[in-house]
Backbone as CSV, one residue per row, in Angstrom:
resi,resn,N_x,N_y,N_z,CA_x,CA_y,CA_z,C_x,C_y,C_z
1,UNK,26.571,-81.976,79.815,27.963,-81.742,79.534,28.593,-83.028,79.000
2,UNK,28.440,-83.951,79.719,28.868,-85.407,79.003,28.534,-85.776,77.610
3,UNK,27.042,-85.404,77.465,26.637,-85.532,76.250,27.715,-84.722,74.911
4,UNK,27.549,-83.225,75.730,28.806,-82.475,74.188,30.090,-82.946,74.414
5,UNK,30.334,-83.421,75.283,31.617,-84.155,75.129,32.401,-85.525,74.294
6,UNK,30.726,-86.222,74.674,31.032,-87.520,73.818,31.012,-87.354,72.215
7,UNK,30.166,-86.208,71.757,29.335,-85.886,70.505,30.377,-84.310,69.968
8,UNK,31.554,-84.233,70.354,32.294,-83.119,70.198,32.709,-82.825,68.958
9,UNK,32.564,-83.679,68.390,33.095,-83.749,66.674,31.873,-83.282,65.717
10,UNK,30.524,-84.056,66.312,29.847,-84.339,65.556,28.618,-82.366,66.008
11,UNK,29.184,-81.781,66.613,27.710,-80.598,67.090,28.774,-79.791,66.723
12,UNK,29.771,-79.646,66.587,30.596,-78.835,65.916,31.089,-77.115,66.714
13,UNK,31.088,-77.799,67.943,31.692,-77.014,69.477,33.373,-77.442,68.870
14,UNK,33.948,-76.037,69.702,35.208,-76.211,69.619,35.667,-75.698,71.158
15,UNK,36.725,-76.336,71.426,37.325,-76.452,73.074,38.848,-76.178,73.115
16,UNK,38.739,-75.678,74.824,40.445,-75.840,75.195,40.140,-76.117,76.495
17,UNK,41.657,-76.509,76.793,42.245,-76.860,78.239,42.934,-76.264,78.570
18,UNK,43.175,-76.212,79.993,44.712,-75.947,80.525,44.955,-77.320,81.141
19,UNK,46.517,-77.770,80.896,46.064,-79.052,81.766,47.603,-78.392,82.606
20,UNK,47.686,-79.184,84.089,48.445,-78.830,85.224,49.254,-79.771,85.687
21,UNK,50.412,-80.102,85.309,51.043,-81.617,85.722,50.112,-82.618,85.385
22,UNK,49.741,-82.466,83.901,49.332,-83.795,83.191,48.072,-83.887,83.546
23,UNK,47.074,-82.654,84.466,45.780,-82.939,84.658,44.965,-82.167,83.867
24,UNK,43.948,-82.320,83.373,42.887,-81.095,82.819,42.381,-80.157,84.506
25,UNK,42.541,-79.222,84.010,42.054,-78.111,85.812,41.219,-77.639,85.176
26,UNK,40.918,-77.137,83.809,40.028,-76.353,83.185,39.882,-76.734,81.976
27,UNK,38.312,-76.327,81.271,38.111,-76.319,80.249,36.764,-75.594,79.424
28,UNK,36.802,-75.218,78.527,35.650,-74.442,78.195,35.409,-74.958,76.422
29,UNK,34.172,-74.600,76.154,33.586,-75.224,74.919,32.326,-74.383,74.168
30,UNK,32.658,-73.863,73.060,32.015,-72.853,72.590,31.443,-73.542,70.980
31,UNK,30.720,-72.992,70.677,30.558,-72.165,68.917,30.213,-70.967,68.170
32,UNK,30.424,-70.850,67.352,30.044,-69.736,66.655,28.119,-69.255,66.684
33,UNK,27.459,-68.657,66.691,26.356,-68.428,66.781,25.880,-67.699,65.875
34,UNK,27.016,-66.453,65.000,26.615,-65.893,63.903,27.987,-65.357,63.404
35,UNK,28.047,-64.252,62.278,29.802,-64.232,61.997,29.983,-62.971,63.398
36,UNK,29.637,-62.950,63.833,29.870,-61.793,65.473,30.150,-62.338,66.811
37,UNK,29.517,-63.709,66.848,29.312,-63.495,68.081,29.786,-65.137,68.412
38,UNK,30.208,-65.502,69.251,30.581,-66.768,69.957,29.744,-67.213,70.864
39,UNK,29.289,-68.327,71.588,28.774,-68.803,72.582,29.441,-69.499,73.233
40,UNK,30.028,-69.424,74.397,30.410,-70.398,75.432,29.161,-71.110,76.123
41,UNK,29.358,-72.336,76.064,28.421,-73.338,76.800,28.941,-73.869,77.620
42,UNK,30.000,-74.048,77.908,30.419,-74.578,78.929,31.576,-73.994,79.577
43,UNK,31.904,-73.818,81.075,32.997,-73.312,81.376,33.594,-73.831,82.757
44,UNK,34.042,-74.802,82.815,34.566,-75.311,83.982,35.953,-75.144,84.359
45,UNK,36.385,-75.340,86.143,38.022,-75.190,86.357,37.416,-75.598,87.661
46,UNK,39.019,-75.886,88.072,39.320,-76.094,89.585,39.632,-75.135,89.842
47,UNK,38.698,-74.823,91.104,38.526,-73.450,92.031,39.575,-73.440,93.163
48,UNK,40.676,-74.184,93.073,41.642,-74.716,93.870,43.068,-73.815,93.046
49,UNK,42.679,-73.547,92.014,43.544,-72.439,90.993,43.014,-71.265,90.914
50,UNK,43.061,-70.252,91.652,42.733,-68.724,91.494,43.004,-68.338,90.231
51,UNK,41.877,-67.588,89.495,41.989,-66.962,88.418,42.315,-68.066,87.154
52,UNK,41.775,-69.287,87.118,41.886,-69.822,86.374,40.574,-70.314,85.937
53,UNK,39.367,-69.942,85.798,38.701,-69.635,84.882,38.847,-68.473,84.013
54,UNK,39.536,-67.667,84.824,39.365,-66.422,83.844,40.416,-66.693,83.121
55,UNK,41.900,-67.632,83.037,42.730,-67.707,81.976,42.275,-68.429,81.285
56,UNK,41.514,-69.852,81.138,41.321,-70.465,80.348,40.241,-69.724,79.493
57,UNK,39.191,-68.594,79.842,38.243,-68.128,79.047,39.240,-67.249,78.383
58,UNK,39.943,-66.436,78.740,40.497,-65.371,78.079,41.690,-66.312,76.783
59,UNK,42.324,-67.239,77.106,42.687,-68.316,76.235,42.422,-68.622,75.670
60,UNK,41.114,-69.468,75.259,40.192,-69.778,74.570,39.783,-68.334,73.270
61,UNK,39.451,-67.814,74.094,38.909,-66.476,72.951,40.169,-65.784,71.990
62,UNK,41.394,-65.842,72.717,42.130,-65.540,71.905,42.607,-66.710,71.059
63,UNK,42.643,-68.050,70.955,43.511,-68.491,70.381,42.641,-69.355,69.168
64,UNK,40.940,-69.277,69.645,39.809,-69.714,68.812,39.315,-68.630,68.400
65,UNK,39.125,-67.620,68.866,37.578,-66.684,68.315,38.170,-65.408,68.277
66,UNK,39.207,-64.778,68.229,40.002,-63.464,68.084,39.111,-62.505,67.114
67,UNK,38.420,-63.224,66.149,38.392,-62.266,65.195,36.656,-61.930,65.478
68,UNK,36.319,-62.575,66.461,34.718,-62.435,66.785,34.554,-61.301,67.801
69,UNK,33.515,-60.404,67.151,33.227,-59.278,68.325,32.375,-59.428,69.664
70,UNK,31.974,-60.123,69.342,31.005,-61.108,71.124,30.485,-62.127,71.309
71,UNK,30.933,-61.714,72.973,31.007,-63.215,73.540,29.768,-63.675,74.293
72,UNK,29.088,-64.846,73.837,27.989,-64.989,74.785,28.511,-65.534,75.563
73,UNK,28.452,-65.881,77.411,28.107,-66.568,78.005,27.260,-67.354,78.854
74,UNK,26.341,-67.219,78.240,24.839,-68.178,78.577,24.500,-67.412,79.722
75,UNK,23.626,-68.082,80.374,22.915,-67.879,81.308,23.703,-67.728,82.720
76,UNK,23.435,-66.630,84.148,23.986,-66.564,85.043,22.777,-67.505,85.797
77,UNK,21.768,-67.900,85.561,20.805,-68.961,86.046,20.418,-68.295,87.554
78,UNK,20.475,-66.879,87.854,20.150,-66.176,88.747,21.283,-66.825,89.972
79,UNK,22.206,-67.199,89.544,23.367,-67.377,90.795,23.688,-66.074,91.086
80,UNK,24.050,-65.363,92.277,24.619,-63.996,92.534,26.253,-64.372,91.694
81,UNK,27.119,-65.438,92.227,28.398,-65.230,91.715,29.201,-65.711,90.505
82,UNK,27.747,-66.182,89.680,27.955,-65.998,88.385,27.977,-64.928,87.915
83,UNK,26.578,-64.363,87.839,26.114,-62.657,87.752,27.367,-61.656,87.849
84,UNK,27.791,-61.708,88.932,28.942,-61.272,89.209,30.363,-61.030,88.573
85,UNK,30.526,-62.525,87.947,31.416,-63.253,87.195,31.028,-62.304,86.093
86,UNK,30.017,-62.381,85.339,29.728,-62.027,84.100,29.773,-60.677,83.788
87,UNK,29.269,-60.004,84.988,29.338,-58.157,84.966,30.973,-57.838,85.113
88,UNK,31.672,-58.703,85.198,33.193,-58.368,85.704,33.951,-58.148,84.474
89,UNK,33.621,-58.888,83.756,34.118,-58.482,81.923,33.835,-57.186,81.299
90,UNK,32.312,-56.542,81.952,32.160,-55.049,81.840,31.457,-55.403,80.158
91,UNK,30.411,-56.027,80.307,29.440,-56.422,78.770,28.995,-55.400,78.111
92,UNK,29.313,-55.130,77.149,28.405,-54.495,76.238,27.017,-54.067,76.689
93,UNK,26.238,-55.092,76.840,24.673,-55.300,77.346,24.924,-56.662,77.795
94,UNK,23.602,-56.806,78.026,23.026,-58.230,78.569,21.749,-58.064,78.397
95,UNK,21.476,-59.609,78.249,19.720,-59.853,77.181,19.073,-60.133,78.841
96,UNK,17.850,-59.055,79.001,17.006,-59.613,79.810,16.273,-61.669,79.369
97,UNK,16.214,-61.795,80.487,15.656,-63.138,80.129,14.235,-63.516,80.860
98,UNK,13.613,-63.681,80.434,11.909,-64.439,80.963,11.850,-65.262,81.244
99,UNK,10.545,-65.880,81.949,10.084,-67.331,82.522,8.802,-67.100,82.098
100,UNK,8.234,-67.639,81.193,7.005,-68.422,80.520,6.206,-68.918,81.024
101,UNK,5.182,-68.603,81.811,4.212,-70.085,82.315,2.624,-69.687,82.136
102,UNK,2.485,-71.212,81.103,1.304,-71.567,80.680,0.358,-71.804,81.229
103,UNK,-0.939,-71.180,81.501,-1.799,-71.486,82.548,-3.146,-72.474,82.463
């Protein structure tokens, strides 16, 4: 995350905030992936603000990517309350994902 942060200009991610009495509480950081579809890579907030991941994502998409019909958000990395998180938007689909191992 530090890394796309420092290099934000140059990988050609685009971002928002909410900031809260002058603080960043949230922020998320996406790109385009094809003319359809968006990728969020990153999605952070203070969990000390209810429902403020879900404004800054829903923010973000409207005020960057409106005209894009889907949204990736990466991987739930087998967390239950990501998973959770992610089925709550009510997806289209979702890409099964594999584990590879070379013997």
């Amino acid at each position: 995350m530090k890394e796309v942060l420092e290099r934000f200009d140059r990988l050609g991610v685009s971002g928002g905030c909410i900031e809260v009495e002058g603080r960043i509480e949230a922020f998320t950081l996406g790109e385009l992936l094809n003319p359809e579809t968006v990728v969020l890579h990153i999605e952070k907030a203070n969990a000390a603000f209810h429902g403020l991941y879900q404004v800054v994502n829903q923010r973000f998409l409207e005020e960057a990517w409106l005209e894009v019909r889907y949204v990736n958000r990466e991987q739930d990395l087998g967390v239950p309350g990501l998973r959770r998180a992610k089925e709550s938007y009510r997806p289209e689909h979702m890409v099964e994902k594999f584990v590879v191992t070379l013997k």
